[in-house]
ChimeraX commands (.cxc) that place a marker at each C-alpha (Angstrom):
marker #1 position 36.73,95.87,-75.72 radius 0.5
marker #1 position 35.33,96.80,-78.84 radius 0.5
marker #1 position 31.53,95.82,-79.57 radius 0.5
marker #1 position 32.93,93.35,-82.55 radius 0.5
marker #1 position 35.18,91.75,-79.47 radius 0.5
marker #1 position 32.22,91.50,-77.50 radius 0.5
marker #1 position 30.38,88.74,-79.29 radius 0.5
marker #1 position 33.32,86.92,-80.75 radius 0.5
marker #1 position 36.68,85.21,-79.02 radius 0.5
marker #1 position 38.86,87.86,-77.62 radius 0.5
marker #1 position 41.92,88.65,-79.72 radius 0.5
marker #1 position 44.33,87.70,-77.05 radius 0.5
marker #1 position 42.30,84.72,-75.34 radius 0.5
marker #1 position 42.57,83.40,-79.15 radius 0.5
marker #1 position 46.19,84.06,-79.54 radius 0.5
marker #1 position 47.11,82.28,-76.05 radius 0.5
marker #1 position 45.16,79.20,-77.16 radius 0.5
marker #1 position 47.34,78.79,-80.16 radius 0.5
marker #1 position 50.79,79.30,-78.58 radius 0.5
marker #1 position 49.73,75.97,-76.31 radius 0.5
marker #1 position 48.59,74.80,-79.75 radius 0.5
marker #1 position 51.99,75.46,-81.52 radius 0.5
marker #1 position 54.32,74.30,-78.45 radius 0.5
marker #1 position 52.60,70.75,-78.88 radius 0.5
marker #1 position 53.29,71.00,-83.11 radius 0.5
marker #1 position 56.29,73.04,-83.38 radius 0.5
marker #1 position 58.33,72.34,-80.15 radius 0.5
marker #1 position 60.42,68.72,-79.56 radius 0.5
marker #1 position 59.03,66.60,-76.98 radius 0.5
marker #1 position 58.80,66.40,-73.57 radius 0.5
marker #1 position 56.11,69.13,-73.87 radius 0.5
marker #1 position 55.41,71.70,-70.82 radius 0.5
marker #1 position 51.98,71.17,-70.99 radius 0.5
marker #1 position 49.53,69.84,-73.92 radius 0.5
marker #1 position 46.66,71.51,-75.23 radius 0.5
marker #1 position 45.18,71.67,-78.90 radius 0.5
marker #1 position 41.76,71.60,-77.33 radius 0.5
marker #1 position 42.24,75.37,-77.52 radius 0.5
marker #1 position 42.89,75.45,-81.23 radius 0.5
marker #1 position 39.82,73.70,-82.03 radius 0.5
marker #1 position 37.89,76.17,-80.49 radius 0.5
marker #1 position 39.51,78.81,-82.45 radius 0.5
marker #1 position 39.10,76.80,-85.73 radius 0.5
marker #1 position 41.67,79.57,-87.16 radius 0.5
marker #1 position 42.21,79.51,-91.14 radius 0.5
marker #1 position 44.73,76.57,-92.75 radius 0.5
marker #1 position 48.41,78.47,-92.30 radius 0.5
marker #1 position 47.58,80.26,-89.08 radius 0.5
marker #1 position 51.48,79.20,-87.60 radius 0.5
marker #1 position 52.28,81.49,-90.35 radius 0.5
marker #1 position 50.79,84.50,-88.77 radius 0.5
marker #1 position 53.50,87.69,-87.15 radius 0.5
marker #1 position 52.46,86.82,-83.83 radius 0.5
marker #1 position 53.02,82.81,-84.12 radius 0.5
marker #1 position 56.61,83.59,-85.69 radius 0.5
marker #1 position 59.68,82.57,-83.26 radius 0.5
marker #1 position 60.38,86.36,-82.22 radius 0.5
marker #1 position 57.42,85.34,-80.06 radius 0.5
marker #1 position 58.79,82.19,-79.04 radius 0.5
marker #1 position 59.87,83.04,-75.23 radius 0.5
marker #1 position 56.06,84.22,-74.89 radius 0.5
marker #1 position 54.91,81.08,-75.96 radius 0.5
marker #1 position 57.23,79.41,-72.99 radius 0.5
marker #1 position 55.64,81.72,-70.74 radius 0.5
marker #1 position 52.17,80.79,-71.60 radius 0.5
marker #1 position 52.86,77.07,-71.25 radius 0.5
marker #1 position 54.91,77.42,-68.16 radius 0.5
marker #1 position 52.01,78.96,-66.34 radius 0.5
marker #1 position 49.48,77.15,-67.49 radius 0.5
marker #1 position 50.99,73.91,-66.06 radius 0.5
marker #1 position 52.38,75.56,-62.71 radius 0.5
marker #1 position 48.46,76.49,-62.11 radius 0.5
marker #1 position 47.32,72.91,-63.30 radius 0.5
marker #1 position 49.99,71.63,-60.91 radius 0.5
marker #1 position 49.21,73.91,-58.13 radius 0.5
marker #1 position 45.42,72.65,-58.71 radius 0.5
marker #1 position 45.92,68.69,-58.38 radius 0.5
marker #1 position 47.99,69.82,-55.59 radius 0.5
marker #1 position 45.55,71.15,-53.48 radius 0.5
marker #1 position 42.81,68.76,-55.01 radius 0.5
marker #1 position 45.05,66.27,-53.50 radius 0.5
marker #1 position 44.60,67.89,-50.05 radius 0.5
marker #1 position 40.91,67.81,-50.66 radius 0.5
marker #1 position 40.34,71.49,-52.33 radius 0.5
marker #1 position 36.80,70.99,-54.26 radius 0.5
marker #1 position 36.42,74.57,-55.59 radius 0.5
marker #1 position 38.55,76.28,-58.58 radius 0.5
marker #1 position 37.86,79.82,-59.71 radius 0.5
marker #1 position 39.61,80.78,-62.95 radius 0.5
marker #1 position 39.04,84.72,-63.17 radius 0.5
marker #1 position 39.45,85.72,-66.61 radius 0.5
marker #1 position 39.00,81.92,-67.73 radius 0.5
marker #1 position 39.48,82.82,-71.58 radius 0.5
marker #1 position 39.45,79.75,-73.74 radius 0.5
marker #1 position 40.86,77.56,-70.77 radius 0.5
marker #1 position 40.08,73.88,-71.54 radius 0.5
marker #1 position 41.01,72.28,-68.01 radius 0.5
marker #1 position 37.63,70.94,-67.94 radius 0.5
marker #1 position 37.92,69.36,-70.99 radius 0.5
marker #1 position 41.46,68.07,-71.07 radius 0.5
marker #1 position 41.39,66.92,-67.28 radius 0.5
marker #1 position 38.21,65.51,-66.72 radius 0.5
marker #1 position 38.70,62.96,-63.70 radius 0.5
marker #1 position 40.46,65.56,-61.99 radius 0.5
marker #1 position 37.86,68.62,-63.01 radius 0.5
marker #1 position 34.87,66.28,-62.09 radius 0.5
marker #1 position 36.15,65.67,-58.35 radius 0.5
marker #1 position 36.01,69.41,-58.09 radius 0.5
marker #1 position 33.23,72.70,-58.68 radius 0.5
marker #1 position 34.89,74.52,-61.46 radius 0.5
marker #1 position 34.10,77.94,-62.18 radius 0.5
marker #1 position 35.07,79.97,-65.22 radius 0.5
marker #1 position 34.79,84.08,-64.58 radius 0.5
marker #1 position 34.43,85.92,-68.13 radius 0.5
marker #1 position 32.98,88.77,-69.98 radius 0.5
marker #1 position 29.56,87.59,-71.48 radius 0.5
marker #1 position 30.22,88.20,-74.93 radius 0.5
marker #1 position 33.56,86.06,-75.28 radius 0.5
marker #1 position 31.89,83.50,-73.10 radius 0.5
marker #1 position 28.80,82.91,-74.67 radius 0.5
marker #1 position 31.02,82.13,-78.04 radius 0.5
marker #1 position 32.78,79.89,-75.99 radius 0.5
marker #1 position 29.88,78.14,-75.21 radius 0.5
marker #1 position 28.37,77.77,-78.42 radius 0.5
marker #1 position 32.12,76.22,-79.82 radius 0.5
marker #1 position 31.90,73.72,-77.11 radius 0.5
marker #1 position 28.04,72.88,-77.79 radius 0.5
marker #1 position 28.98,72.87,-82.30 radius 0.5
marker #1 position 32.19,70.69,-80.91 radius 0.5
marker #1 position 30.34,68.09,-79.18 radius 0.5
marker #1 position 31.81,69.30,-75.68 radius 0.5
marker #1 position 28.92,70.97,-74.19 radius 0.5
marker #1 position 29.37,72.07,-70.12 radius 0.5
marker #1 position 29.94,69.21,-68.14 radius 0.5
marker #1 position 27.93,69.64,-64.87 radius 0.5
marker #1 position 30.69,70.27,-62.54 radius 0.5
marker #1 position 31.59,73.29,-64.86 radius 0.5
marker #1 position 29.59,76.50,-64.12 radius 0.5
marker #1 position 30.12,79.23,-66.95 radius 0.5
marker #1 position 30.13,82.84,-64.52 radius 0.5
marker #1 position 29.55,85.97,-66.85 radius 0.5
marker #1 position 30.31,88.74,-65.63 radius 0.5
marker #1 position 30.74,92.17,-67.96 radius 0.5
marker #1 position 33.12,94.14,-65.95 radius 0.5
marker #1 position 32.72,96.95,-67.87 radius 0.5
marker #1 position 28.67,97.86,-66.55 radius 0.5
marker #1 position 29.93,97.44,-63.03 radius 0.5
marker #1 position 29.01,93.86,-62.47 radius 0.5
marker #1 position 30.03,92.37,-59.03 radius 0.5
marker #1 position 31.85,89.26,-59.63 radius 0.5
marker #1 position 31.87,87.74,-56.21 radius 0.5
marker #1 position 28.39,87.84,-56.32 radius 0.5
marker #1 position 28.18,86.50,-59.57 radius 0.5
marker #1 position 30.54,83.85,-58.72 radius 0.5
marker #1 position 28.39,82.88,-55.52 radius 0.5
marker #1 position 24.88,82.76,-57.60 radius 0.5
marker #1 position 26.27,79.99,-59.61 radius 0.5
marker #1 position 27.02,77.95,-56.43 radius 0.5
marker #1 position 30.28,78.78,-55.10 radius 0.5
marker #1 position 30.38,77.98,-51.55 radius 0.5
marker #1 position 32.55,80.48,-49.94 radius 0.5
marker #1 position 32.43,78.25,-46.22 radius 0.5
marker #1 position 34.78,76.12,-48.30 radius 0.5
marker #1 position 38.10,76.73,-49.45 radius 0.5
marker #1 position 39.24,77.06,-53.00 radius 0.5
marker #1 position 41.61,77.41,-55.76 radius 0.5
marker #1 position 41.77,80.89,-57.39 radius 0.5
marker #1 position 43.38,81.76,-60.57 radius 0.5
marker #1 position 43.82,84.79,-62.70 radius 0.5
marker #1 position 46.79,85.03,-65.15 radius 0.5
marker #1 position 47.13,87.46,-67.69 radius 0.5
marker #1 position 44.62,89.90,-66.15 radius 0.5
marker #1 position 46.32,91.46,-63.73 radius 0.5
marker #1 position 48.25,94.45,-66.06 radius 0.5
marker #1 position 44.78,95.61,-67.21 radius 0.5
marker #1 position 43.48,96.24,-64.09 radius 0.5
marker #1 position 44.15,99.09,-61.66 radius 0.5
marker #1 position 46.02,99.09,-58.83 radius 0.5
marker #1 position 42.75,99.61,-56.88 radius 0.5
marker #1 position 40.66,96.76,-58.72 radius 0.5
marker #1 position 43.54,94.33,-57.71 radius 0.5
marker #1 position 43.69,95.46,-54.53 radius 0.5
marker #1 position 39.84,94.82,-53.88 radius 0.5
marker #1 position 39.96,91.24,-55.76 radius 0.5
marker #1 position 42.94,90.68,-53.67 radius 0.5
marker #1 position 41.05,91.78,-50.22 radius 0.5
marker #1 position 37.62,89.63,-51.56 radius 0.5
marker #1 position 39.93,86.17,-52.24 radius 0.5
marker #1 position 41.54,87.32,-49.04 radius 0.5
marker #1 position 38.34,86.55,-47.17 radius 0.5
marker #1 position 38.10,83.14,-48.60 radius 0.5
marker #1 position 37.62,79.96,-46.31 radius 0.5
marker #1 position 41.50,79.04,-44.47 radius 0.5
marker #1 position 43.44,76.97,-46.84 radius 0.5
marker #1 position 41.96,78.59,-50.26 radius 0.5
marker #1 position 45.05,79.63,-52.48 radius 0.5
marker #1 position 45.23,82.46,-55.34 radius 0.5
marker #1 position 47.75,82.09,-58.17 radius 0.5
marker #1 position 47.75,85.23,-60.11 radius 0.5
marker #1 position 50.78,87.04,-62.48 radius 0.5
marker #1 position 51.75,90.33,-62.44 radius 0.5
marker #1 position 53.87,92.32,-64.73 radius 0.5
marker #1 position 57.19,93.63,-64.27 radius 0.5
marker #1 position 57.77,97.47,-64.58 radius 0.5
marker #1 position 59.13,97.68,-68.42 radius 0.5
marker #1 position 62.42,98.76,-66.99 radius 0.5
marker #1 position 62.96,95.91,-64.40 radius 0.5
marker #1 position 62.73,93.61,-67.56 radius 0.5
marker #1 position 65.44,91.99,-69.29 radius 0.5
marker #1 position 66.56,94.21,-72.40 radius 0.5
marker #1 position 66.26,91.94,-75.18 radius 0.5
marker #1 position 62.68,91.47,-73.95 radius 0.5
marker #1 position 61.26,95.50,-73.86 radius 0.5
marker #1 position 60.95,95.06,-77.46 radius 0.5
marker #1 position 58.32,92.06,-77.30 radius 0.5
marker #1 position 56.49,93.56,-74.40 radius 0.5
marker #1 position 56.25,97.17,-76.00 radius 0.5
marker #1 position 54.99,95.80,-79.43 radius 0.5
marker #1 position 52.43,93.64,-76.87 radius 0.5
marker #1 position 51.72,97.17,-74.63 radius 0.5
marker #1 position 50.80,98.49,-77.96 radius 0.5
marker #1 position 48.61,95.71,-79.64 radius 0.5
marker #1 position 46.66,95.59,-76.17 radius 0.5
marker #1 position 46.53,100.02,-76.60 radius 0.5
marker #1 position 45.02,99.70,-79.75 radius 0.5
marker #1 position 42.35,97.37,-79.40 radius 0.5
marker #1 position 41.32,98.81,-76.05 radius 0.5
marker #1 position 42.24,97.43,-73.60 radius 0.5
marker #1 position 46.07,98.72,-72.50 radius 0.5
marker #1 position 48.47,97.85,-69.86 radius 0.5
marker #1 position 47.90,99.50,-66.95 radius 0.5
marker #1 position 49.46,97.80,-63.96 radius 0.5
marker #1 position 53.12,96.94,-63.44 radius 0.5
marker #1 position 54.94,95.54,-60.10 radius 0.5
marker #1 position 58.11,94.94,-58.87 radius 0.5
marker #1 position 57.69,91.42,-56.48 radius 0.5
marker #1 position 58.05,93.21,-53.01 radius 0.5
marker #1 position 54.80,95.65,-54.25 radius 0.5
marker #1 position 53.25,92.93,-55.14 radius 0.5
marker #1 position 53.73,91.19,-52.35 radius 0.5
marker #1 position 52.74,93.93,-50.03 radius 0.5
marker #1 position 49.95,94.29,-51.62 radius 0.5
marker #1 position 48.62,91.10,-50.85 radius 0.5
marker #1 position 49.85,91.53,-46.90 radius 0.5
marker #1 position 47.69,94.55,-46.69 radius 0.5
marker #1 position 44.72,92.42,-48.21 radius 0.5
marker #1 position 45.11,89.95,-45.82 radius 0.5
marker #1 position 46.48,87.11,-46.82 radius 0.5
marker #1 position 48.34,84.98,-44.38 radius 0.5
marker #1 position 51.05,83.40,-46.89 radius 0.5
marker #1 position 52.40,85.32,-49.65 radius 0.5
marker #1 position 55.44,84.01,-51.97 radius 0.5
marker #1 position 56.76,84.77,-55.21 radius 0.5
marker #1 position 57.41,82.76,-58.08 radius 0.5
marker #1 position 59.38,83.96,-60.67 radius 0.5
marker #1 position 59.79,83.10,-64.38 radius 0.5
marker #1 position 62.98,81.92,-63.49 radius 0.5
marker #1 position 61.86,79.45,-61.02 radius 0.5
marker #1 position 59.36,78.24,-63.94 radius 0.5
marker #1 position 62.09,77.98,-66.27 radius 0.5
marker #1 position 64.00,76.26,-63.45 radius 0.5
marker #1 position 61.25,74.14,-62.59 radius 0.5
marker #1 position 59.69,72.68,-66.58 radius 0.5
marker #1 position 62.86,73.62,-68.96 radius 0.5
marker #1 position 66.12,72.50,-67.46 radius 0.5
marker #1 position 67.78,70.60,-69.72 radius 0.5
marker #1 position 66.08,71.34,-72.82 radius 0.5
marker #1 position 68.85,70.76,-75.92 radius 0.5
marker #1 position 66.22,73.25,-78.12 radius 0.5
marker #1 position 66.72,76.51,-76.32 radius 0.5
marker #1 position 63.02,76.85,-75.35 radius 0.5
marker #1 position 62.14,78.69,-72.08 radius 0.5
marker #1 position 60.01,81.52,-70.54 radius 0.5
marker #1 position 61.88,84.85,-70.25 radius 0.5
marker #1 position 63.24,86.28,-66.84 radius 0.5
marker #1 position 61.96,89.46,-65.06 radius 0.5
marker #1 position 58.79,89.64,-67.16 radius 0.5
marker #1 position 55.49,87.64,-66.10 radius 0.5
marker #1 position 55.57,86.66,-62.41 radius 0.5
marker #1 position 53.80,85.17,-60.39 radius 0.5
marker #1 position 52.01,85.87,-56.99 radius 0.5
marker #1 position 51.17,83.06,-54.68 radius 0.5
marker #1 position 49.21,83.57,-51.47 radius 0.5
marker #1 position 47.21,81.60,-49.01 radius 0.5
marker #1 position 44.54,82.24,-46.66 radius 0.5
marker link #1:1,2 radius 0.2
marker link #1:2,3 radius 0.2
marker link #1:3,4 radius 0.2
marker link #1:4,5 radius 0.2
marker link #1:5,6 radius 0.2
marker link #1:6,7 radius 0.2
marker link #1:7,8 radius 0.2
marker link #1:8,9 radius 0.2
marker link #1:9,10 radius 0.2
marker link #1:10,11 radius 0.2
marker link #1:11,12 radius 0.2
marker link #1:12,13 radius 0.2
marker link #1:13,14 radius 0.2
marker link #1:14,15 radius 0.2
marker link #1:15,16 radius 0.2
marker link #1:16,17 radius 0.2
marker link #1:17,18 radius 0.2
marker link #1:18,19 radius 0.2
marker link #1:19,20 radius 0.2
marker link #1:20,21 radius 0.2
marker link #1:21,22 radius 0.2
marker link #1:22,23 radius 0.2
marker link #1:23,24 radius 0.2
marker link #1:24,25 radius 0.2
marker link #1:25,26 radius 0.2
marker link #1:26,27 radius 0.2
marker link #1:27,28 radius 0.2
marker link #1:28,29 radius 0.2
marker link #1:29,30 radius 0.2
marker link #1:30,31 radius 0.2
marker link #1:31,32 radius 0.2
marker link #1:32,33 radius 0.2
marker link #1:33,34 radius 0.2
marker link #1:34,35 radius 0.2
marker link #1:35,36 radius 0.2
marker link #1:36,37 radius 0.2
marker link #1:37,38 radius 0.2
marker link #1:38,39 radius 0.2
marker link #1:39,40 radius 0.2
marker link #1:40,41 radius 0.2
marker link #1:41,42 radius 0.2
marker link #1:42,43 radius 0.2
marker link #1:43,44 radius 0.2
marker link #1:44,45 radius 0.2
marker link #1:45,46 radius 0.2
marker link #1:46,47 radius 0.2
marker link #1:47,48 radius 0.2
marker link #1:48,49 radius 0.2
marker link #1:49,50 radius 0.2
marker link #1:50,51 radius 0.2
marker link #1:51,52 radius 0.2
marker link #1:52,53 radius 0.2
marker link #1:53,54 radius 0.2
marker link #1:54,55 radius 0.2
marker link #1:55,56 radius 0.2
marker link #1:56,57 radius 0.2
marker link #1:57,58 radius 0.2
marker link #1:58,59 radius 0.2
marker link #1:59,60 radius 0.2
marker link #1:60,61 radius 0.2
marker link #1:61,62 radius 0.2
marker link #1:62,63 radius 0.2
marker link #1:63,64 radius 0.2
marker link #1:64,65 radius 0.2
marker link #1:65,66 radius 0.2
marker link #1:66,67 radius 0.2
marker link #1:67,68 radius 0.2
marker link #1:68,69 radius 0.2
marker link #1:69,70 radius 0.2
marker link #1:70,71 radius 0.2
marker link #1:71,72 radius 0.2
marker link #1:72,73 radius 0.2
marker link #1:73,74 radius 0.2
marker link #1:74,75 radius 0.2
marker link #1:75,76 radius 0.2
marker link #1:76,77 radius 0.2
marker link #1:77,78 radius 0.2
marker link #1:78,79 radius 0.2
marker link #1:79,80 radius 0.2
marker link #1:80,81 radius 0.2
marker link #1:81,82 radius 0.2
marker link #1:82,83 radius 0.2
marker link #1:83,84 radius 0.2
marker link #1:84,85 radius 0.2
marker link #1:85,86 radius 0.2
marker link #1:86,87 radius 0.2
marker link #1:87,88 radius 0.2
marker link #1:88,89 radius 0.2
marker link #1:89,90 radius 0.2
marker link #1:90,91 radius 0.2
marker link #1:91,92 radius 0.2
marker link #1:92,93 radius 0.2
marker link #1:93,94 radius 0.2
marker link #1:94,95 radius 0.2
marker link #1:95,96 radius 0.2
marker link #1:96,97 radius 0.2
marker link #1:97,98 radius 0.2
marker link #1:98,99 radius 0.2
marker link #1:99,100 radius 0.2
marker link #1:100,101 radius 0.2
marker link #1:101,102 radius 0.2
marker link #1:102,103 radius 0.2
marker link #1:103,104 radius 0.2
marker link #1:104,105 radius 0.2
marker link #1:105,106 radius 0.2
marker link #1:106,107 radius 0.2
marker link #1:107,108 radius 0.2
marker link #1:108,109 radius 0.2
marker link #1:109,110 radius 0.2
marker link #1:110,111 radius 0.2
marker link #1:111,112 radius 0.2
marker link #1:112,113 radius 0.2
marker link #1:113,114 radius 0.2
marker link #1:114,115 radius 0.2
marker link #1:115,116 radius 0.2
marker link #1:116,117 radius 0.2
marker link #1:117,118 radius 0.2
marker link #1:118,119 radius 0.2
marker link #1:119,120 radius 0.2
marker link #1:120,121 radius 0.2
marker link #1:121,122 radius 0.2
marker link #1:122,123 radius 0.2
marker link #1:123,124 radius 0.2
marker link #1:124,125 radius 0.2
marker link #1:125,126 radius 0.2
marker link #1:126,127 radius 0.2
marker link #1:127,128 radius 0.2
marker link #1:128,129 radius 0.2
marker link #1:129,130 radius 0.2
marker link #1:130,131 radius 0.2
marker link #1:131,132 radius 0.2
marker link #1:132,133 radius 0.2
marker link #1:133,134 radius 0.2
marker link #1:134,135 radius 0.2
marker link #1:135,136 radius 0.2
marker link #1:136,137 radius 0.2
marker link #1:137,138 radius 0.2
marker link #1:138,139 radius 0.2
marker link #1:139,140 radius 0.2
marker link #1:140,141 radius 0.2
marker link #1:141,142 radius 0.2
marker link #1:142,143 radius 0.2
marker link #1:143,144 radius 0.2
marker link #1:144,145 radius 0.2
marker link #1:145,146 radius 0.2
marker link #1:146,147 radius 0.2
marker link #1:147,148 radius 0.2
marker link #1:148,149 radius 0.2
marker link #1:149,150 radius 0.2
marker link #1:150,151 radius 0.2
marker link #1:151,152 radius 0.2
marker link #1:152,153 radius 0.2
marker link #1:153,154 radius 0.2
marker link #1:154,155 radius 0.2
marker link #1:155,156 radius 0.2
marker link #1:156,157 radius 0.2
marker link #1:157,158 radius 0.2
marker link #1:158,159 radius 0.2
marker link #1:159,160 radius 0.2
marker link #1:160,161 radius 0.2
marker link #1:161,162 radius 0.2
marker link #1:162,163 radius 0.2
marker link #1:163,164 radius 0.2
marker link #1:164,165 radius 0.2
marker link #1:165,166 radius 0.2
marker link #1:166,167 radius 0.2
marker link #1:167,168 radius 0.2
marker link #1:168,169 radius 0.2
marker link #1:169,170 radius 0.2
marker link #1:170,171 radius 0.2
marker link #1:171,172 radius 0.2
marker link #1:172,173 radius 0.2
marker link #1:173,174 radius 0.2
marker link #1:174,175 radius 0.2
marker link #1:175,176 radius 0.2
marker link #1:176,177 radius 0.2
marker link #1:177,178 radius 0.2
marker link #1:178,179 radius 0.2
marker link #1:179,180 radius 0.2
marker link #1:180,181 radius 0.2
marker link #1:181,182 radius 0.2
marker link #1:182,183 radius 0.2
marker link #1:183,184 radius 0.2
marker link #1:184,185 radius 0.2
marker link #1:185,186 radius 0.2
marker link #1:186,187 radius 0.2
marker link #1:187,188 radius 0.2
marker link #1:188,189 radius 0.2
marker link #1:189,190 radius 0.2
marker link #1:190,191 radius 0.2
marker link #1:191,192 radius 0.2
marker link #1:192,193 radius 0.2
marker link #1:193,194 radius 0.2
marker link #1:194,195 radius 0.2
marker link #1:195,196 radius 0.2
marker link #1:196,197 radius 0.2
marker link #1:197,198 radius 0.2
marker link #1:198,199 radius 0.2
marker link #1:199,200 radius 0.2
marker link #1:200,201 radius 0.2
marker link #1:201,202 radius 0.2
marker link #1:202,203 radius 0.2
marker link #1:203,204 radius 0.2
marker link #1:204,205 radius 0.2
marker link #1:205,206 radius 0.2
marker link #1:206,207 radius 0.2
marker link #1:207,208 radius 0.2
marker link #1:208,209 radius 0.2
marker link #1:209,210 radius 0.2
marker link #1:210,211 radius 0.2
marker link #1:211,212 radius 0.2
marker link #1:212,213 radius 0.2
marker link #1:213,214 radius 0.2
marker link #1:214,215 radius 0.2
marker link #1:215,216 radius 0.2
marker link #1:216,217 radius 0.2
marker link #1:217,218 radius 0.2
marker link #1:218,219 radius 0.2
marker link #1:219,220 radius 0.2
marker link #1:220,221 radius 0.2
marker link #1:221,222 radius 0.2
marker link #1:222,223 radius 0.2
marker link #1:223,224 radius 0.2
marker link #1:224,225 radius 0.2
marker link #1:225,226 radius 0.2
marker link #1:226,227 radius 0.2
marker link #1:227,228 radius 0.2
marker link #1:228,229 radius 0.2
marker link #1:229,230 radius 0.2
marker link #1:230,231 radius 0.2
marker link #1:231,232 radius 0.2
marker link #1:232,233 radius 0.2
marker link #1:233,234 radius 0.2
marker link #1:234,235 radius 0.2
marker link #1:235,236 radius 0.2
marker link #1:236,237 radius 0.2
marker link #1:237,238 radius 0.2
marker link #1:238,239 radius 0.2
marker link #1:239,240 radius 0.2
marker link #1:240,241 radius 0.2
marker link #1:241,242 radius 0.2
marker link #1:242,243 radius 0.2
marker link #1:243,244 radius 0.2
marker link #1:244,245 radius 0.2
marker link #1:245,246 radius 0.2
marker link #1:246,247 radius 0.2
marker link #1:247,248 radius 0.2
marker link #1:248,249 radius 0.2
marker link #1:249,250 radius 0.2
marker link #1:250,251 radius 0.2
marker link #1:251,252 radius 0.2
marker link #1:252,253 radius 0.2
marker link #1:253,254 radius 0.2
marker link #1:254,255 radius 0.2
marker link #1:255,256 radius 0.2
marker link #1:256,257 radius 0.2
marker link #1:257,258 radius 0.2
marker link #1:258,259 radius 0.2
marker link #1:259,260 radius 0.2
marker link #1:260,261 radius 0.2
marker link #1:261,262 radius 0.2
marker link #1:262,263 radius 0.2
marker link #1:263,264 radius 0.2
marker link #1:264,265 radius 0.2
marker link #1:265,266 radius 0.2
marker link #1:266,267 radius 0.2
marker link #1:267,268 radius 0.2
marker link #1:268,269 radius 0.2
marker link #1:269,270 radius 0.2
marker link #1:270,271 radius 0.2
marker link #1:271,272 radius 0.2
marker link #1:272,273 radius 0.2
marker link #1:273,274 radius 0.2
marker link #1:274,275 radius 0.2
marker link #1:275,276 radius 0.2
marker link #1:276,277 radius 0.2
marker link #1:277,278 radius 0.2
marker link #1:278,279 radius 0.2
marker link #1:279,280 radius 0.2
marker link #1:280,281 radius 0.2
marker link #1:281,282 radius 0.2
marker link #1:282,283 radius 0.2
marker link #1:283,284 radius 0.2
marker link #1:284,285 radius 0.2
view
């Protein structure tokens, strides 16, 4: 990240906020999932659906965003259902779960994993909204880049790792290397029995479908050139022998199919997440 990055929102955190923004404004009802507490964070300037990357070329990203979001807000009341009290969002960005879901948030520990700089903005937006941090939120900054140890960030603010919990990391995993996953993978491995990690992984460029390489090369590059570029691609069995030799009892894959499948059938507008690009991984201790 650039130093300017570093004490303001993070390009792309800011850019995923207002696709869940514009697929409450711009796409028909029933909506995937429902979140403009993201765009007031941002605050962008009057016009901002008007911007390149808001246009509809960039419309099946926007399904993707939204179709993840919910299947990990899903996945969470699922397992807060079975009594899960702990939920670890690694990379949290300007995720607003706390905020939007606050019966279900408040049952549970929640836990947002960030670099400081992007965090600490986030803070003060929630503080100059009238949000603040609720007390079952716990704020976990961590800067990556000077070598910080997040599991033992994450367990200073209070995680109780005799207990199981709810791991999530989307979006994070292409700018990683193979070895950094592999050793987050291995430390959520050794979670309590019954914790579950939901994280996405990219598809090698050429395992995608055609009309998509154009979308995710343009991305490739935007992420290049402030930074922070893709490193990590996987097909699904890699992936998913990845997380085998980390430990992990369970390990499934859900594809952006099944997502499509699973929030967009029968949609008369067109709108769904693309196949073969952002999948995800789905594995249980």
């Amino acid at each position: 990240m650039s130093k300017k990055q570093n004490v303001e929102v993070e390009n792309t955190a800011a850019r995923v906020a207002l696709w869940r923004a514009l697929h409450v404004q711009a796409d028909a009802p029933p909506h995937v999932f429902e979140d403009e507490t993201g765009l007031a964070l941002v605050a962008p300037e009057a016009g901002w659906q008007g911007r390149p990357d808001m246009s509809p070329f960039t419309r099946p990203f926007r399904a993707s965003i939204v179709a993840r979001a919910r299947f990990i807000e899903d996945l969470v009341e699922e397992q807060a259902a079975r009594g899960v009290a702990q939920y670890v969002i690694l990379g949290a960005g300007l995720d607003t779960f706390a905020q939007r879901k606050p019966q279900l948030a408040s049952r549970m520990r929640v836990f947002e994993v960030d670099q400081p700089g992007p965090q600490e903005w986030k803070r003060q937006r929630l503080q100059a909204l009238g949000l603040g941090v609720p007390p079952f939120l716990s704020l976990v900054p961590v800067d990556f880049e000077a070598g910080d140890n997040w599991w033992e960030r994450l367990l200073g603010a209070g995680f109780d790792a005799s207990r199981p919990a709810v791991v999530a990391s989307t979006g994070v995993s292409m700018y990683l290397t193979k070895e950094t996953i592999l050793a987050t993978l291995r430390q959520v491995a050794s979670l309590a029995p019954g914790s579950v990690l939901a994280m996405t992984f990219m598809l090698p460029i050429e395992m995608t479908d055609p009309e998509l390489r154009p979308g995710i090369q343009r991305a490739a590059e935007g992420a290049k050139a402030s930074g922070t570029p893709f490193i990590s691609f996987f097909a699904p069995e890699e992936m998913l022998a990845l997380a085998r030799e980390a430990g992990f009892r369970d390990v499934r894959h859900v594809s952006a199919a099944n997502l499509a499948e699973r929030y967009f059938a029968g949609r008369s507008d067109g709108l769904r997440p693309p196949n073969n690009s952002e999948e995800f991984l789905v594995a249980t201790t």
